[in-house]
C-alpha positions as CSV (number, residue, x, y, z in Angstrom):
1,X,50.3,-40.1,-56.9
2,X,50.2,-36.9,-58.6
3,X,49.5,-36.5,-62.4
4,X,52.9,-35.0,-62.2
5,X,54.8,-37.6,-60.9
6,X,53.3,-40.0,-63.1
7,X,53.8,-38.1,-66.7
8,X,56.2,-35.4,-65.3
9,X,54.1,-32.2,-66.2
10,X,51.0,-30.7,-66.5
11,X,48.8,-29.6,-69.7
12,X,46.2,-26.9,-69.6
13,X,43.7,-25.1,-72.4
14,X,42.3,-21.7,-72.3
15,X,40.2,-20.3,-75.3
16,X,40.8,-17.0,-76.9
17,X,37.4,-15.1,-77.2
18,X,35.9,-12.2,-79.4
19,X,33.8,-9.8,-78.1
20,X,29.9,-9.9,-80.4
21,X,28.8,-6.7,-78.7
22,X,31.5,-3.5,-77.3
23,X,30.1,-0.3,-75.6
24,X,32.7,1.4,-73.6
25,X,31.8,4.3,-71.1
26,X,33.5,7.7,-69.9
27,X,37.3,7.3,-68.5
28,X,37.3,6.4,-65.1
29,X,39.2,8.0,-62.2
30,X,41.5,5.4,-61.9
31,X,42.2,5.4,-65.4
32,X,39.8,2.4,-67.1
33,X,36.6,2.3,-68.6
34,X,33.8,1.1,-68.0
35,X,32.3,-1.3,-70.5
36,X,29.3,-3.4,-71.3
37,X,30.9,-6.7,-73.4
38,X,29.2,-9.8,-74.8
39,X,32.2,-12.1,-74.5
40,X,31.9,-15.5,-76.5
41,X,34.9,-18.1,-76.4
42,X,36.3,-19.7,-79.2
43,X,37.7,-23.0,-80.5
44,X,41.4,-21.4,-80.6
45,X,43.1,-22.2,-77.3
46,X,46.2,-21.5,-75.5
47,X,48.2,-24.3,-74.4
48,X,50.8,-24.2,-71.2
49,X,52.5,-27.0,-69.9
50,X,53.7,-27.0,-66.4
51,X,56.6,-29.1,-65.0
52,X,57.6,-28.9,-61.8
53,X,60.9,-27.8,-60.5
54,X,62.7,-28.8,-57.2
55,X,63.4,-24.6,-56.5
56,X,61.7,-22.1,-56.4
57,X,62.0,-20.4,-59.9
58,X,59.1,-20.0,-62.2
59,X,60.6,-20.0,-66.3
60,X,58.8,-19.4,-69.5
61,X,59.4,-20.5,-73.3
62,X,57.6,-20.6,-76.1
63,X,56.7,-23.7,-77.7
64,X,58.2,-24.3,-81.5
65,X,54.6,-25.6,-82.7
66,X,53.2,-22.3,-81.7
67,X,51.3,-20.7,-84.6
68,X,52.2,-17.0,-83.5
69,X,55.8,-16.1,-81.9
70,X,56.2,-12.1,-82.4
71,X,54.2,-8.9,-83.4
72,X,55.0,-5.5,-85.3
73,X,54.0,-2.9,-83.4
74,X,54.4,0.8,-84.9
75,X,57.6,2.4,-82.3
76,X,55.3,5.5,-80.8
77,X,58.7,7.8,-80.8
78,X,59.6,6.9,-84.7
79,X,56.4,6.0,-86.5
80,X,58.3,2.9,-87.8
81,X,57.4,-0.9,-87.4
82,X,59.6,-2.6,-84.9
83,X,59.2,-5.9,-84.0
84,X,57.8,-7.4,-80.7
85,X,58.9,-10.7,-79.0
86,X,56.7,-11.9,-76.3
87,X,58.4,-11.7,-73.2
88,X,59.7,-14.2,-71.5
89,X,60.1,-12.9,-67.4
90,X,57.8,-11.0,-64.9
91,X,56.4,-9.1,-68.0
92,X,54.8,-12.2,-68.8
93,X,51.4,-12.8,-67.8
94,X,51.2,-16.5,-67.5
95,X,54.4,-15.6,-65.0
96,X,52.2,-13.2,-63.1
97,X,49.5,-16.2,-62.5
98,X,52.2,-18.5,-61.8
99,X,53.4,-16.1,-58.7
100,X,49.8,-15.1,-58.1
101,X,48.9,-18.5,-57.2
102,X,52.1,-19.3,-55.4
103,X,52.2,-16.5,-52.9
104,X,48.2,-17.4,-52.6
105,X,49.1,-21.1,-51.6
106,X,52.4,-19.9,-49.9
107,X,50.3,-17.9,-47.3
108,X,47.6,-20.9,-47.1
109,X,50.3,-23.1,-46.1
110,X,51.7,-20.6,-43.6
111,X,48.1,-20.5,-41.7
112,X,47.9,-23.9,-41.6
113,X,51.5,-25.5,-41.1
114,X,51.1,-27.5,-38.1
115,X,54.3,-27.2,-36.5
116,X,56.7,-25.3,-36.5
117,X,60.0,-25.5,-38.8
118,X,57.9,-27.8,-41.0
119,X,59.1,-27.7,-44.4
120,X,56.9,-25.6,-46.8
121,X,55.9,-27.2,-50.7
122,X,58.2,-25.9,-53.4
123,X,56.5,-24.2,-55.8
124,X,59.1,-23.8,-59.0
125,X,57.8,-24.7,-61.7
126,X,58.8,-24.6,-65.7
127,X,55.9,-23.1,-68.2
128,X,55.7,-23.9,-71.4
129,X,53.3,-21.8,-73.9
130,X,52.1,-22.8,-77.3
131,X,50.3,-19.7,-78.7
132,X,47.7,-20.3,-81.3
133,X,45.8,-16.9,-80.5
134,X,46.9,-14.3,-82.2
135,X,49.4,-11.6,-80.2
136,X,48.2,-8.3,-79.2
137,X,44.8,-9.2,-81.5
138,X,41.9,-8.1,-79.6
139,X,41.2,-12.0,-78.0
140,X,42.7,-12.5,-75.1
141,X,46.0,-14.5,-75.7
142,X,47.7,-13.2,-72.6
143,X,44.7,-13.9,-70.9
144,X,44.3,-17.1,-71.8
145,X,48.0,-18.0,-71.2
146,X,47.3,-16.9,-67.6
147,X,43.9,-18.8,-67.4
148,X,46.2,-21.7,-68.6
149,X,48.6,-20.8,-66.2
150,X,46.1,-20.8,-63.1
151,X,44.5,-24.2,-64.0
152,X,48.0,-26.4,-64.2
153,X,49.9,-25.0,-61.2
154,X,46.9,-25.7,-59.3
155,X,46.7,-29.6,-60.4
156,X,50.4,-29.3,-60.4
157,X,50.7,-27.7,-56.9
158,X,47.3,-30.0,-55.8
159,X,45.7,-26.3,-54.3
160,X,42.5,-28.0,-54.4
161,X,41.0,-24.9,-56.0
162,X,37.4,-24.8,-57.7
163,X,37.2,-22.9,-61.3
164,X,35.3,-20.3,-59.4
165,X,38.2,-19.6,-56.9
166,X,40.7,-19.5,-60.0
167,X,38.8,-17.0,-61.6
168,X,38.3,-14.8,-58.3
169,X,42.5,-15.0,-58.6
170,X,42.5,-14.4,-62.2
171,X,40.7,-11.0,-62.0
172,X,43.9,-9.9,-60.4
173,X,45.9,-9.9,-63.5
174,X,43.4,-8.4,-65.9
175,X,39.5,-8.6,-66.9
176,X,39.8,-11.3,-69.7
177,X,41.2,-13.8,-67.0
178,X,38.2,-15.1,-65.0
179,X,36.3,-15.4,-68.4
180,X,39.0,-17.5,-70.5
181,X,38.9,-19.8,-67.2
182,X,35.1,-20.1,-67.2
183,X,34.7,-19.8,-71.1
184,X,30.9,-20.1,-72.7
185,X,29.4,-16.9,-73.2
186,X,28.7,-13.9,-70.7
187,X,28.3,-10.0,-70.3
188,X,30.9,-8.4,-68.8
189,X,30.5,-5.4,-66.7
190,X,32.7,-2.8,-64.9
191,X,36.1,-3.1,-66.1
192,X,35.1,-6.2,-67.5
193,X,35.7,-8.6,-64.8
194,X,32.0,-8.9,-63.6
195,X,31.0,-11.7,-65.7
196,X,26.9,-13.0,-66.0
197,X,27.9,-16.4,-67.6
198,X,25.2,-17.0,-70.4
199,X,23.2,-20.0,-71.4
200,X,23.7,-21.0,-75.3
201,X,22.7,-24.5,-76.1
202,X,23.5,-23.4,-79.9
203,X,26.6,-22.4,-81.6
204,X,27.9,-19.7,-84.0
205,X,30.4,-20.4,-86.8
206,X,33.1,-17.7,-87.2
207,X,36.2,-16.5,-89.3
208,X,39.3,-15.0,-87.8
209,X,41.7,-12.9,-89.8
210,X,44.8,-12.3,-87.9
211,X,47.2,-9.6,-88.6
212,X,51.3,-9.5,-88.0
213,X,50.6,-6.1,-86.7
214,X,49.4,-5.4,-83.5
215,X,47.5,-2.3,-81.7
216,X,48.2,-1.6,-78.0
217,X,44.7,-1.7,-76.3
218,X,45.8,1.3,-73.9
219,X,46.2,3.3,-77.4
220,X,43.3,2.1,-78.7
221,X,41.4,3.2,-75.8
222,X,42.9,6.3,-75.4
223,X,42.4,7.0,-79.3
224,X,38.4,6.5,-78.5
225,X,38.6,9.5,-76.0
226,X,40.8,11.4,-78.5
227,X,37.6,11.2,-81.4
228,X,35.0,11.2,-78.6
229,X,36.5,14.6,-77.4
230,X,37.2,16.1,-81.1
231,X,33.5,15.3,-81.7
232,X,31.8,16.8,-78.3
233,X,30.5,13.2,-77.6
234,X,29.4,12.5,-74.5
235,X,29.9,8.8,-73.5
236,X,26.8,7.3,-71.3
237,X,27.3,4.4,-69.2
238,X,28.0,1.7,-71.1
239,X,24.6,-1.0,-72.2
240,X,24.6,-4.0,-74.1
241,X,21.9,-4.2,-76.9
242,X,18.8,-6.5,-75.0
243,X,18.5,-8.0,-78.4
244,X,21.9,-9.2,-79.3
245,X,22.0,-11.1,-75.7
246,X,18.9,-12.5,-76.8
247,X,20.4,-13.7,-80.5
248,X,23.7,-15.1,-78.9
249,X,21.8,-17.4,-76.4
250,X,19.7,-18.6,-78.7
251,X,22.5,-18.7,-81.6
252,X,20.4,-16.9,-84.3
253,X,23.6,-15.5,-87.0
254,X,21.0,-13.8,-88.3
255,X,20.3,-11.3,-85.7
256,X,23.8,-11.2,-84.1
257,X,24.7,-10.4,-87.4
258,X,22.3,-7.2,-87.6
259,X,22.8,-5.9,-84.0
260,X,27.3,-6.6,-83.8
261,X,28.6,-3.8,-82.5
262,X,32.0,-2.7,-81.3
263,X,33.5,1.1,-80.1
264,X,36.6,0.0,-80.2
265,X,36.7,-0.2,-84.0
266,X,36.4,3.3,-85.0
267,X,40.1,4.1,-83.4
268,X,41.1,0.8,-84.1
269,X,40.4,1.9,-87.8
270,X,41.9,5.0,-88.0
271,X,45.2,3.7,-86.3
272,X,45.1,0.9,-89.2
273,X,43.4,1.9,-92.2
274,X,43.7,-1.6,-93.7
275,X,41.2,-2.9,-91.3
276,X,38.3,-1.7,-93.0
277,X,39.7,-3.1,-96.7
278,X,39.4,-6.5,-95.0
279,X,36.4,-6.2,-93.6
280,X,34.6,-4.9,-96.9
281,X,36.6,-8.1,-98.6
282,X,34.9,-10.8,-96.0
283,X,31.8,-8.9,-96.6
284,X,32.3,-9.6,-100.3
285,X,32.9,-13.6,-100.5
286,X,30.0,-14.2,-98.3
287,X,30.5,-13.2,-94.7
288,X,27.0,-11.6,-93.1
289,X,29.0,-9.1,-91.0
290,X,32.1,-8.5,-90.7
291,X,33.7,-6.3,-87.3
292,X,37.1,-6.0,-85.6
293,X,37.3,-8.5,-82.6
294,X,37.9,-6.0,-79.1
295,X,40.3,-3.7,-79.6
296,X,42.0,-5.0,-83.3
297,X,43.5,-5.5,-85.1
298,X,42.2,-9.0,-85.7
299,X,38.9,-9.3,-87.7
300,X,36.0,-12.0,-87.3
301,X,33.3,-12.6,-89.7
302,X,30.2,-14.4,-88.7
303,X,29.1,-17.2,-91.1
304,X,25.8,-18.6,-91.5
305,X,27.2,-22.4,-90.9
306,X,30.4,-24.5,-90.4
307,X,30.3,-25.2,-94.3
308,X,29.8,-21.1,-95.0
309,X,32.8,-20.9,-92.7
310,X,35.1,-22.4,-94.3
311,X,34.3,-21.3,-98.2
312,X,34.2,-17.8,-96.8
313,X,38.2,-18.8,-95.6
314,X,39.4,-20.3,-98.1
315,X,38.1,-17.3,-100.4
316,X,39.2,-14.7,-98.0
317,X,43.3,-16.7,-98.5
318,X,42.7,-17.0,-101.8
319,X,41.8,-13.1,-102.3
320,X,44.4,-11.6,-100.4
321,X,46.6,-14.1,-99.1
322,X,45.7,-13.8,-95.6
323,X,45.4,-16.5,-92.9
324,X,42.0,-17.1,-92.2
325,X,40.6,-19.6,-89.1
326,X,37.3,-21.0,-89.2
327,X,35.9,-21.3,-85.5
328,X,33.2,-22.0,-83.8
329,X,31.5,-21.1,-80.2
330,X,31.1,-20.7,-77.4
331,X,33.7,-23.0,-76.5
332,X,34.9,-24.3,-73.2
333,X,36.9,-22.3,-70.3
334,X,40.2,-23.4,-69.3
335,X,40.9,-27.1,-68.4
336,X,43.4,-29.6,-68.3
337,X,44.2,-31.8,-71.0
């Protein structure tokens, strides 16, 4: 009997991540970057339920316990803040892995159906998402609502698919994907969908401030270019610091502390001025380095221990009423629950 049929849904988790080290290279013909990331997963997860449906039709809601519903985004015609809902059709990127996976089994079961007019599965299926990573924040929500996504149709839909296969699928719908299903730490490469999973018996301790703005990456990105153009600088290929690889596998605060880096947060910056206020506040009650996670406008802090932490929260609330999440990594990729 299916897990399905016995509790009438499935439940999957997919971390958010922050990126501890950002080079990004020249634009790319096909208009990305190339970049050189140390991604590291985090104890904030995504959560989709899946429960399955006797059509065809794939549906998405939004959870009521969800933690974050809708971002302000500045309207690029007006200059004024309008606000974003997360969309809830094709938009959607848990709805993109949901029809990813289908047309992937759908054509699986055509190759193999053994006679013919044989009755293909249905593969409807209702998804329901609690966010608890911050929208358009630089870690991955959307890709870790599709990681989500991936893991419970296929238990739902018994593919009998390995994480490895799920992440080959995910890098269809975007770079984060593959890494929010295998979670832990790794470099990316290329656009950064070629992932060198890393070994880090340790852990770091970390501080997320969220903001109820958001940036769009695309913008972000293309501001980099903008300054990087202004300023005659040429952009190399992109290289990760030897030395902060080094200090995330072996968990040293000390030295990822010393060698974070991100490009992303000079536009990121100048798009959203506030940034930098918070980050000289975190640096202020305690945190040993403060930087904005991918391409903002969230801001993590690394702290020197769980107990650092969370007195380096609680002071950054108290200073200027902001929401601020202790966390810790690497933490797990996508699984069910």
């Amino acid at each position: 009997m299916r897990d399905s049929e016995f509790y009438g849904h499935v439940t999957a988790l997919a971390p958010g991540k922050v990126n501890l080290g950002l080079r990004v290279g020249p634009l790319r013909a096909d208009g990305y970057h190339d970049v050189a990331s140390l991604y590291y997963a985090v104890s904030l997860y995504e959560e989709v339920t899946a429960t399955p449906r006797e059509d065809d039709a794939i549906t998405i809601s939004i959870s009521e316990r969800s933690a974050f519903t809708s971002i302000y985004t500045k309207d690029p015609e007006t200059g004024e803040p309008s606000k974003a809902e997360i969309p809830l059709d094709e938009r959607n990127l848990a709805h993109q892995a949901a029809v990813l996976l289908r047309e992937t089994l759908q054509n699986r079961d055509a190759a193999t159906l053994s006679f013919p007019g044989a009755e293909p599965p249905s593969y409807g299926v209702d998804l329901s998402i609690t966010k608890n990573v911050p929208i358009a924040g630089g870690m991955g929500g959307g890709s870790a609502d599709a990681a989500a996504t991936l893991v419970a149709c296929s238990a739902l839909w018994e593919a009998g698919l390995t994480k490895e296969q799920l992440a080959e699928l995910g890098a269809q719908l975007g770079a984060d994907v593959p890494f929010s299903i295998l979670g832990g730490a790794a470099v990316g490469q290329g656009a950064g969908e070629e992932l060198t999973p890393l070994l880090t018996p340790g852990e770091l301790h970390l501080v997320i401030v969220p903001s109820s703005r958001g940036l769009s990456t695309p913008e972000v990105y293309r501001r980099l270019d903008e300054m990087r153009a202004y300023s005659s600088v040429q952009s190399d290929v992109p290289e990760l610091d030897a030395d902060l690889v080094r200090a995330a596998c072996t968990s040293d605060p000390e030295m990822v502390a010393s060698l974070m880096a991100n490009d992303l947060q000079a536009p990121a910056v100048s798009m959203f001025g506030a940034l930098e206020d918070m980050m000289d506040a975190g640096l202020t009650e305690g945190a040993m380095q403060g930087m904005v996670s991918g391409s903002g406008p969230t801001v993590l802090f690394l702290a020197r221990d769980a107990q650092a932490a969370t007195q380096l929260a609680t002071g950054l609330q108290e200073r200027l009423d902001v929401w601020a999440i202790p966390v810790s990594g690497p933490a797990h990729g996508a699984r069910l629950l």
